[in-house]
C-alpha positions as CSV (number, residue, x, y, z in Angstrom):
1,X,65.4,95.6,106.1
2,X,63.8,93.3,103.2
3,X,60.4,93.8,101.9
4,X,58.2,91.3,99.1
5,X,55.2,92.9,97.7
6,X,53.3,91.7,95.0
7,X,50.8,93.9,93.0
8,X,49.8,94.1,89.5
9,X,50.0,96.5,86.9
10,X,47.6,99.3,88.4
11,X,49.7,99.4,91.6
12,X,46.8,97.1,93.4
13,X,47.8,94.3,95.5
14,X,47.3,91.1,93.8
15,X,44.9,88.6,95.0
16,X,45.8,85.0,94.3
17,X,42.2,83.7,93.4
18,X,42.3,86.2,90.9
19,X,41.9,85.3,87.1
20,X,43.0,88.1,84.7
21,X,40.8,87.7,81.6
22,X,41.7,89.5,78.3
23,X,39.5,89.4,75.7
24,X,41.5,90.0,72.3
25,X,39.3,89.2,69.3
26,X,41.3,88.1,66.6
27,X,44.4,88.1,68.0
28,X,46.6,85.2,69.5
29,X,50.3,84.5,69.5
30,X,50.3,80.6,67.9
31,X,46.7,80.8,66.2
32,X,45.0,82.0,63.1
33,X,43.2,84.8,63.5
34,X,40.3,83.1,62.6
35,X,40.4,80.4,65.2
36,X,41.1,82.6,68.8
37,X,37.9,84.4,69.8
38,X,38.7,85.2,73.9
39,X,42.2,85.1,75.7
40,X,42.3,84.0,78.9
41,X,45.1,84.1,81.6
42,X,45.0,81.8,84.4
43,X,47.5,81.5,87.6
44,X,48.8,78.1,88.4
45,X,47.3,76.4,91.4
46,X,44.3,78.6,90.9
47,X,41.2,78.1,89.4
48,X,39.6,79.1,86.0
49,X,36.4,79.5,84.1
50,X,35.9,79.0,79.9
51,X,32.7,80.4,79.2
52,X,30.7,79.0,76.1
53,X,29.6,81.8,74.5
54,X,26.1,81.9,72.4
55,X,25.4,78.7,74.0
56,X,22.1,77.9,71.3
57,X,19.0,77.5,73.3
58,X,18.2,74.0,71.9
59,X,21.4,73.0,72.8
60,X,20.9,69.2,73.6
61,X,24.5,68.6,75.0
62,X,28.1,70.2,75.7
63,X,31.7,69.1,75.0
64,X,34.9,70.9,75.6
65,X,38.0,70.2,73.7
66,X,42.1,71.5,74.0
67,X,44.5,71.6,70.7
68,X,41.6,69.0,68.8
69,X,41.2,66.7,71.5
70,X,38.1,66.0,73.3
71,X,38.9,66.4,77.1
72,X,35.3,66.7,78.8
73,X,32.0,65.9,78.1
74,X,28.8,66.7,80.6
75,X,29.8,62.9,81.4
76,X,32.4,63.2,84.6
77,X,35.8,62.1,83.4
78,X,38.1,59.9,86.1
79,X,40.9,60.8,83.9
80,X,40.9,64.8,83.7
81,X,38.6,65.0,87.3
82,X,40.1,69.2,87.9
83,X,37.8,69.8,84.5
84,X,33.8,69.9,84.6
85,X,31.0,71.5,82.7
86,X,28.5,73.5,84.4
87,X,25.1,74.0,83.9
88,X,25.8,76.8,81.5
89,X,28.0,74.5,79.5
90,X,31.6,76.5,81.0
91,X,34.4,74.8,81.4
92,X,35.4,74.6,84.9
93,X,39.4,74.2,85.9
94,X,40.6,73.8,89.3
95,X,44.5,73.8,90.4
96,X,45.6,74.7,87.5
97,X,48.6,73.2,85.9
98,X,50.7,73.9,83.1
99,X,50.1,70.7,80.9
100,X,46.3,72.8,81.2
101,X,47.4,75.6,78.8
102,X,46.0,75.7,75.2
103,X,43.3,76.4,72.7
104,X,40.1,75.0,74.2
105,X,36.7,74.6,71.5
106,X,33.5,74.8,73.3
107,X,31.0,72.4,70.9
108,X,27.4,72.0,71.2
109,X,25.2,69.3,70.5
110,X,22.0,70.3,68.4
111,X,18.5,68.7,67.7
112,X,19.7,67.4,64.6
113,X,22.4,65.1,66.5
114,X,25.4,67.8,64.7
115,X,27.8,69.3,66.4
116,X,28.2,73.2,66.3
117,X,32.0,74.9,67.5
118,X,31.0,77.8,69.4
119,X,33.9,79.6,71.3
120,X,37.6,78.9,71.1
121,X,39.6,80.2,73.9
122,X,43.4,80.4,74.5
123,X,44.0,79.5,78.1
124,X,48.1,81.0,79.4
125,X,48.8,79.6,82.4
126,X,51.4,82.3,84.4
127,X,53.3,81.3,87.6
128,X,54.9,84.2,89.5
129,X,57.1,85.8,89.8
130,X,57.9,83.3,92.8
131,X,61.8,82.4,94.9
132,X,62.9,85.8,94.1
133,X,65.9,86.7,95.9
134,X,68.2,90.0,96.8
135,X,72.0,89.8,97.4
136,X,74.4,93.0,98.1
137,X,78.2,92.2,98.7
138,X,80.5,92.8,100.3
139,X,78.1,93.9,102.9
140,X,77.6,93.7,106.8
141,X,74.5,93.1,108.1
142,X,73.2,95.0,110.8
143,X,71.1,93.3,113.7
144,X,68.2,95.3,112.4
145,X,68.7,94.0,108.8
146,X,70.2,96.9,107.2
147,X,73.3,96.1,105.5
148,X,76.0,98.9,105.1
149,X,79.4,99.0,103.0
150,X,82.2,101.2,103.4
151,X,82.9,104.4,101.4
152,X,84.8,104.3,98.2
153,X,84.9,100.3,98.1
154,X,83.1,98.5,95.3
155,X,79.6,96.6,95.7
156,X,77.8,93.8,93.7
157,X,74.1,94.1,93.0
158,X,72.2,90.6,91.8
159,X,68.6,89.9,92.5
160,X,66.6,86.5,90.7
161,X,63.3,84.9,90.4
162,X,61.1,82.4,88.6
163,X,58.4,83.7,86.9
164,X,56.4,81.7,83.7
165,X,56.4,82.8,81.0
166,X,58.7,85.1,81.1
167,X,59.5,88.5,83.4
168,X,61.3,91.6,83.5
169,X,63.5,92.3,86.5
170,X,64.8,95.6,87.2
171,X,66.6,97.7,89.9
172,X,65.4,100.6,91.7
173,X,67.1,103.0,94.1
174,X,65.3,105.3,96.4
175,X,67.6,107.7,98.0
176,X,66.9,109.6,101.0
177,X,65.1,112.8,99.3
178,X,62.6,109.8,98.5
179,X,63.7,110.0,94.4
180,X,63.6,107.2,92.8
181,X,65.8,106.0,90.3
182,X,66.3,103.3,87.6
183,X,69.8,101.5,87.9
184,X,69.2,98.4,85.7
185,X,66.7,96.1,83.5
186,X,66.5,92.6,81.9
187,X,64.0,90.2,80.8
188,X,66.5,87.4,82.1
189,X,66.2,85.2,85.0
190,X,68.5,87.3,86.7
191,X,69.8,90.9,86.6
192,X,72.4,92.3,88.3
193,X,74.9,95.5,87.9
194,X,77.7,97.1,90.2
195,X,78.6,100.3,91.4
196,X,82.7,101.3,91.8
197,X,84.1,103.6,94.3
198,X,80.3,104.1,96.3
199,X,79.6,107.2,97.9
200,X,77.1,108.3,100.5
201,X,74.9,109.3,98.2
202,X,74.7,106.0,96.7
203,X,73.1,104.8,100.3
204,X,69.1,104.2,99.7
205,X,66.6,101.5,99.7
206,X,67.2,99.1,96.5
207,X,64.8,97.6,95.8
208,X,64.5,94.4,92.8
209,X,61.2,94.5,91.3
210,X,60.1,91.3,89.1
211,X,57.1,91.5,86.7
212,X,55.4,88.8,84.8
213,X,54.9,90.0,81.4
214,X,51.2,88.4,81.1
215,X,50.0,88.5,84.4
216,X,51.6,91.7,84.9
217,X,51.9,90.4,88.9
218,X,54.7,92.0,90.1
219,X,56.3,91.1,93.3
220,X,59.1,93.5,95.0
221,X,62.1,92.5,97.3
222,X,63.9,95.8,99.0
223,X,66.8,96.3,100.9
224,X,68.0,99.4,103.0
225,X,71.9,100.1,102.0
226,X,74.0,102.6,104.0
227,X,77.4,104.1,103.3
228,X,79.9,104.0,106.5
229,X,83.0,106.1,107.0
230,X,85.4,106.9,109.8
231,X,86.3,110.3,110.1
232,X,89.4,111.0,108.0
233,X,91.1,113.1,111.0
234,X,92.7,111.7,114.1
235,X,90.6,112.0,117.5
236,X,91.7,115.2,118.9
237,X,92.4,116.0,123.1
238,X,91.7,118.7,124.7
239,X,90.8,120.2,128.4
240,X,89.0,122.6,130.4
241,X,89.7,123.6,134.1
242,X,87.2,122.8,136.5
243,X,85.8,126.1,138.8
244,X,87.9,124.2,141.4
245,X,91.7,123.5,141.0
246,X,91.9,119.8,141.5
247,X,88.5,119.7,138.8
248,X,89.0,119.2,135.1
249,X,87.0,118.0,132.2
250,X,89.0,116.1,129.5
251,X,87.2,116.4,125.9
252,X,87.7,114.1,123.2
253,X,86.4,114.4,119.4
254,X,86.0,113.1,116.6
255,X,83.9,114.8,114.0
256,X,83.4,113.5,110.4
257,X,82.0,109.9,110.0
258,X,79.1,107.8,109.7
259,X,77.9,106.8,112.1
260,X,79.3,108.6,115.3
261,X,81.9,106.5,116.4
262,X,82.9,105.0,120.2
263,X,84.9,107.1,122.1
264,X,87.1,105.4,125.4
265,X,89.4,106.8,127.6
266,X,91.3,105.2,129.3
267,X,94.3,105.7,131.9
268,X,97.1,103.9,130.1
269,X,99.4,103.0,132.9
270,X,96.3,101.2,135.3
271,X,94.5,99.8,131.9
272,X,90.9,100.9,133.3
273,X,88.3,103.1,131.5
274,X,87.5,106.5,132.5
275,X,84.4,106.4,131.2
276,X,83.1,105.3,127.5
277,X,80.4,106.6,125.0
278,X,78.9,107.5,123.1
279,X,77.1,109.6,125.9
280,X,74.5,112.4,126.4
281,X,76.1,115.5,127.6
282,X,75.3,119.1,128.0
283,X,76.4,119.5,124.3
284,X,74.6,116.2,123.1
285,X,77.1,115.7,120.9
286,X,77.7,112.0,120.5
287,X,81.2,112.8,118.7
288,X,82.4,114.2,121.7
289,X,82.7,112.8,124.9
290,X,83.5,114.5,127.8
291,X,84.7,113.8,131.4
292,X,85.0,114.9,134.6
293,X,87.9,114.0,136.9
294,X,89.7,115.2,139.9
295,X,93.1,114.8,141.3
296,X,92.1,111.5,143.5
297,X,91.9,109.7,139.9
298,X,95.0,110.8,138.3
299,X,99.0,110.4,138.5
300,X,101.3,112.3,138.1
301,X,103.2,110.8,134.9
302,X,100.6,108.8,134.0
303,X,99.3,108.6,130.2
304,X,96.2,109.8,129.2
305,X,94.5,108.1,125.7
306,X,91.5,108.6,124.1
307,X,90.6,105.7,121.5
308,X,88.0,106.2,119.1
309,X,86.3,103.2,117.1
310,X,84.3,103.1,114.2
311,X,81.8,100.4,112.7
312,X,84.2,100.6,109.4
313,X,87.2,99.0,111.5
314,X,89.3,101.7,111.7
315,X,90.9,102.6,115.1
316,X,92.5,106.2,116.4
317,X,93.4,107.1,119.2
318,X,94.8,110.7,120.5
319,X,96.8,111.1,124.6
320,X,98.8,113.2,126.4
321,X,101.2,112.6,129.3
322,X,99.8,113.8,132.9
323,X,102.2,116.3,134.7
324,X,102.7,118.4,137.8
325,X,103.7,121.8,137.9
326,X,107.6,122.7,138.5
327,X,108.0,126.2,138.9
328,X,111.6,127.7,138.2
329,X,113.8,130.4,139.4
330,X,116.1,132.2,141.3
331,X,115.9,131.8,144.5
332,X,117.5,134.5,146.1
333,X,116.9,138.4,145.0
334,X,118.5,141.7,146.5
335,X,116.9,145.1,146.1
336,X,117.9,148.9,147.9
337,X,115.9,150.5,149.5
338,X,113.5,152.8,147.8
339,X,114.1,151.0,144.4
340,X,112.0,148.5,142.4
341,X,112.6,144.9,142.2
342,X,111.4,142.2,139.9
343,X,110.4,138.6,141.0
344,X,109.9,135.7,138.7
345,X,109.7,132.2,137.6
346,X,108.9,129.9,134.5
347,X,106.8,126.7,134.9
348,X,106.7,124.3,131.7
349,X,106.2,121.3,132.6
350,X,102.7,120.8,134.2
351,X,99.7,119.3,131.8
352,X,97.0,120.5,132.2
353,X,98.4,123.5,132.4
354,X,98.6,125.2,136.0
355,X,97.2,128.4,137.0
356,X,100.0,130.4,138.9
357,X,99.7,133.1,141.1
358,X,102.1,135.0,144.0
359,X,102.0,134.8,147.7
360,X,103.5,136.5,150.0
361,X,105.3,135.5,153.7
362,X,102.0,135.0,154.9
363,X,100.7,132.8,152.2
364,X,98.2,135.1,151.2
365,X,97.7,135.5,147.2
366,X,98.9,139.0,145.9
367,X,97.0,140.7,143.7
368,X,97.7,143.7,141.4
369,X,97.9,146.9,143.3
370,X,100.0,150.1,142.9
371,X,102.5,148.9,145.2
372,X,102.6,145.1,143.4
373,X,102.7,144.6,139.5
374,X,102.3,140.8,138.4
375,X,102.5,140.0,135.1
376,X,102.0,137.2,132.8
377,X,103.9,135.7,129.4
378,X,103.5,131.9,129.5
379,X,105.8,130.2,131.2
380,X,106.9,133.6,132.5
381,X,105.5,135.0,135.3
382,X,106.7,138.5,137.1
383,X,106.0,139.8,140.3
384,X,107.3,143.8,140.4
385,X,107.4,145.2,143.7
386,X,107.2,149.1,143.4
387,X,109.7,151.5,145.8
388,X,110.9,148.5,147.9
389,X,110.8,148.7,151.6
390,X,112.8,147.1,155.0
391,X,109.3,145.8,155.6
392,X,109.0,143.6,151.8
393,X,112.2,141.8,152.6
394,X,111.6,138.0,153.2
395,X,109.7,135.3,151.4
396,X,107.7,135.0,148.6
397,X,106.0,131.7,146.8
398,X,106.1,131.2,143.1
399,X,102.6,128.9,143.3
400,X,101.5,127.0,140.6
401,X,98.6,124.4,140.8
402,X,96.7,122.2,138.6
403,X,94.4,119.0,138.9
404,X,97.0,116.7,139.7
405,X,98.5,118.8,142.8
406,X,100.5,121.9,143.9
407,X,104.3,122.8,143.9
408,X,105.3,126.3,145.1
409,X,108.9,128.4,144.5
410,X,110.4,130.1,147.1
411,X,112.2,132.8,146.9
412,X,114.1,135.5,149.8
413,X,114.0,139.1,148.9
414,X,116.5,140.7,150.4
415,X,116.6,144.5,151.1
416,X,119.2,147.0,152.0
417,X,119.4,150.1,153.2
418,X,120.9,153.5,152.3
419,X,123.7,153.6,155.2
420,X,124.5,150.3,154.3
421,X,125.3,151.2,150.9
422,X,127.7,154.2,152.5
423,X,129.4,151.0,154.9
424,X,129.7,148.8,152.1
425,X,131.4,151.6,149.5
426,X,134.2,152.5,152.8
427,X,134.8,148.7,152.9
428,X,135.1,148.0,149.5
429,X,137.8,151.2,149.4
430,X,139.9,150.0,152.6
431,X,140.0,146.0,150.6
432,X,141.3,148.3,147.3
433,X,144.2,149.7,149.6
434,X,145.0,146.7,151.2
435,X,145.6,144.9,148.2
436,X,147.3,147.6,146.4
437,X,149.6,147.7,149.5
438,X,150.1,144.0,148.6
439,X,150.9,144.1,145.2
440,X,153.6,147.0,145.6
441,X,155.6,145.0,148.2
442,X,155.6,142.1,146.2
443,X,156.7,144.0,143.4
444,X,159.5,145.4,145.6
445,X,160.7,142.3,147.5
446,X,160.8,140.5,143.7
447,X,163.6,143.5,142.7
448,X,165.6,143.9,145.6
449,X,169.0,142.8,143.9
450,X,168.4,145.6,141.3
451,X,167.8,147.7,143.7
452,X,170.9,147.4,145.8
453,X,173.5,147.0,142.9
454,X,171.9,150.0,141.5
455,X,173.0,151.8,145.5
456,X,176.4,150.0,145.2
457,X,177.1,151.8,142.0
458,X,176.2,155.1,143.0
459,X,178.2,155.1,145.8
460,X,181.4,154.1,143.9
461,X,181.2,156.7,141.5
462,X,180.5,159.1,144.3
463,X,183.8,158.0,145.9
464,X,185.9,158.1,142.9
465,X,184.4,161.7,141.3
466,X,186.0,162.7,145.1
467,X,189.4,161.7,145.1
């Protein structure tokens, strides 16, 4: 945004037809005191007016000289034509030129054919300031005209003009609480200063503000600076289950620059935008965007990225992998009678996360009751079936579910009786003597040649202990 005002030294806007007229008696910068009675300023390409002061009544004729030479008489000159005496005997200057500055006499004719100085006036032609120019690098322009520079980097601050005589130049900063503040000076042609390591609160209007020192016309150039930076975190990724299970919203943020940044997200695998902001939502935070998607939209596998750009250049980006729940677990579980038994699974691996939940034979969802205990300890989940029954035994569903589709666990509960238990403990002992049967005749059949020497011996010594 650039701005050129001109005003003068009350804060008034200049007007170019203007002529500032100083009277300082007995004062001038290259004359005697004695010779400079009126000092007048005229602006070039304007117009100006010498008045001949105490013009004498019986004044017969005027004349009008510049550093003691005669330049106009009441007699039109070709030579100087922008110069003419009125009828009051001024001297009359149009377009006003520099070669026109100087000590001007006003002389008048009397009866006695003399002539008689009268005034003696020091004409300073000014000129601007004019061409004055602003420049702020490195800087990127805006398409509104602001220009903005990045945070911590280092800026350059010249401005310029012409002015004649001479001019002051100096820079002035207006920050957002509307303070204004002096960053630099010079009576030089140009002025210029820098500013390392630039912050936000550096951002402001600068404005270069040139002054002609007689004139006091003052003409203003501004320029609106801002400070950008990215946020110095990554994006971060995050979702909410919808009310439905196949419904979720993904979030992404990124909180902490200037200005907001663009958020994108995109489904890596197809290449195609989700959706891209920044957007109005029911938070109305532009450094967050959120989406709503259902399972017809995603994969299962697929990558999820967020990308986040910012007017400073820098790029981040923040994804997670899409996944289906897998519940785990055993499969088959036996329970007595009368007892309690424990169900469960784990499921890791879905993203979002799934909600689980137990069904029964009939797929009907089991809630907590005295008779059914389910618990949960992510990825754990426990379904405790309280003084088991003939009637509990068969199948029940691990089920877990989230946006991207459904998997369930099955498991066969299988219940046995008291009587049962009696059968099984008579089988188990009539096994135990059967293979104890076993092992003794192996043991004997493997030592039947002990055995029958040890008879053969006997019966000798029997035989001889006889005779």
């Amino acid at each position: 945004m650039e701005n050129i005002v001109s005003h003068n030294m009350m804060g008034q806007p200049v007007t170019l037809m203007r002529i500032f007229t100083i009277v300082l008696y007995l004062s001038h910068p290259t004359d005697s005191e004695e010779q400079v009675q009126q000092f007048v300023i005229g602006e070039k390409g304007q117009n100006a007016t010498l008045q001949c002061k105490d013009l004498p009544v019986d004044a017969l004729s005027v004349r009008w000289a510049k550093n003691g030479v005669m330049v106009v008489t009441q007699n039109p000159s070709e030579l100087l034509a922008h110069l003419s005496i009125g009828n009051n005997g001024s001297l009359q200057i149009t377009e006003l030129q520099y070669i026109d500055e100087g000590l001007y006499y006003c002389e008048t004719k009397t009866p006695d054919g003399s002539w008689r100085n009268q005034s003696k006036i020091q004409l300073q032609i000014t000129d601007g300031p004019t061409n004055i120019s602003l420049n702020i690098k490195p800087a990127t322009p805006l398409k509104n005209g602001t220009l903005f520079v990045k945070r911590s980097s280092s800026v350059f601050f010249n401005c310029s003009s012409e002015a004649y005589p001479s001019q002051n130049l100096a820079w002035i900063v207006e920050d957002a609480a509307q303070d204004n503040r002096d960053r630099a000076s010079g009576s030089k042609s140009s002025l210029e200063f820098s500013i390392s390591n630039i912050l936000p609160s550096d951002q402001g209007i600068y404005t270069c503000a040139s002054q002609n020192t007689f004139s006091m016309r003052t003409v203003n150039k501004s320029q609106e600076l801002l400070v950008y930076y990215a946020p110095e975190s990554h994006p971060v990724c995050s979702w909410e289950l919808g009310k439905e299970p196949s419904d979720v919203l993904f979030i992404c943020s990124w909180y902490g620059g200037y200005p907001v940044p663009t958020l994108d997200w995109h489904e890596v695998l197809e290449e195609t935008v989700i959706a891209k902001g920044p957007m109005v939502n029911t938070s109305q935070e532009t450094e967050r965007l959120d989406v709503h998607v259902n399972r017809f939209i995603l994969h299962d596998g697929e990558e999820v990225k967020c990308v986040g750009h910012h007017l400073t250049g820098v790029e981040s980006s923040c994804s997670f992998n899409l996944k289906m729940p897998y519940p785990l677990g055993s499969p088959l579980v036996t329970a007595l009678e009368g007892s309690a038994v424990t169900l469960s699974c784990t499921e890791t691996e879905s993203l979002p996360p799934a909600k689980t939940v137990w069904k029964h034979k009939d797929n009907k969802v089991i809630n907590n009751t005295s008779k059914y205990i389910i618990s949960e300890s992510k990825p754990t989940y426990t379904l405790t079936i309280v003084n088991v029954t003939k009637a509990d035994e068969g199948i029940f569903y691990c089920y877990s579910e989230n946006p991207l589709g459904a998997r369930e666990l099955e498991l066969y509960l299988t219940v046995k009786t008291s009587a049962g238990r009696g059968a099984a403990v008579g089988v188990l002992v009539s096994v135990l003597i059967v293979i104890i049967g076993i092992i003794l005749s192996v043991t004997l059949y493997s030592k039947r040649d002990r055995i029958c020497i040890g008879k053969y011996k006997s019966d000798t010594e029997y035989k001889t202990a006889s005779k």
